[in-house]
C-alpha positions as CSV (number, residue, x, y, z in Angstrom):
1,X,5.1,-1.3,1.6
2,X,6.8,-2.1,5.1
3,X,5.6,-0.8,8.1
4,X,7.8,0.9,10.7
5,X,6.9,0.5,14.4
6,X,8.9,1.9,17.4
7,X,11.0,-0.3,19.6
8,X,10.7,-2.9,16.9
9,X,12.4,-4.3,13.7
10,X,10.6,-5.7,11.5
11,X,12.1,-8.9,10.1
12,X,10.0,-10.5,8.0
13,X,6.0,-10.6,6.1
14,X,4.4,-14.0,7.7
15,X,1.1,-13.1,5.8
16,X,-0.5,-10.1,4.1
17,X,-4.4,-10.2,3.7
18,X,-6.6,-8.0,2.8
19,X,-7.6,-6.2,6.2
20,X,-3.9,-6.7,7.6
21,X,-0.7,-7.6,8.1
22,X,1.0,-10.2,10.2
23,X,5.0,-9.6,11.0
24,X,8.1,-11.6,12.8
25,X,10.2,-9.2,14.8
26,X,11.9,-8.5,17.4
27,X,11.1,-6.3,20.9
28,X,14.4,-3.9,20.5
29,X,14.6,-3.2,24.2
30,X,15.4,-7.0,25.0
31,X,16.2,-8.7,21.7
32,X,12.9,-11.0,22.4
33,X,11.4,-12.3,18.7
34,X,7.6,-10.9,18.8
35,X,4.7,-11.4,16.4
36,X,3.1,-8.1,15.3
37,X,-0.8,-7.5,13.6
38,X,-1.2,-4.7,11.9
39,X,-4.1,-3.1,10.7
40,X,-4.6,-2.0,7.4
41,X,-7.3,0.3,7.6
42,X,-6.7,3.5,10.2
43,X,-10.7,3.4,11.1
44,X,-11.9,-0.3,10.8
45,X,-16.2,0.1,10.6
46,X,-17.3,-2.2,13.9
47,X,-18.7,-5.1,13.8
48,X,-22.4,-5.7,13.0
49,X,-24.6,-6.4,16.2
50,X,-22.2,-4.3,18.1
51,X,-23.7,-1.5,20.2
52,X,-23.0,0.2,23.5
């Protein structure tokens, strides 16, 4: 599955894992080559220890 992501295009899959997803692209606006994380999860759980 390849994500889709506005203002960019996605080139190519650096690395999948298992909680996400690392991409080459490029910014479409200005042709600059970005790198792109996405999660794979919509609602990651937070870390432990972590409280407001």
């Amino acid at each position: 599955m390849t994500a889709t992501l506005s203002g960019y295009q996605l080139l190519e899959t650096l690395h999948s894992g298992s909680k996400t997803v690392i991409y080459r692209g490029r910014r479409e606006t200005d042709n600059v080559f970005v790198i792109i994380k996405i999660l794979l999860c919509e609602h990651p759980p937070l870390p432990r220890g972590l409280f407001f």
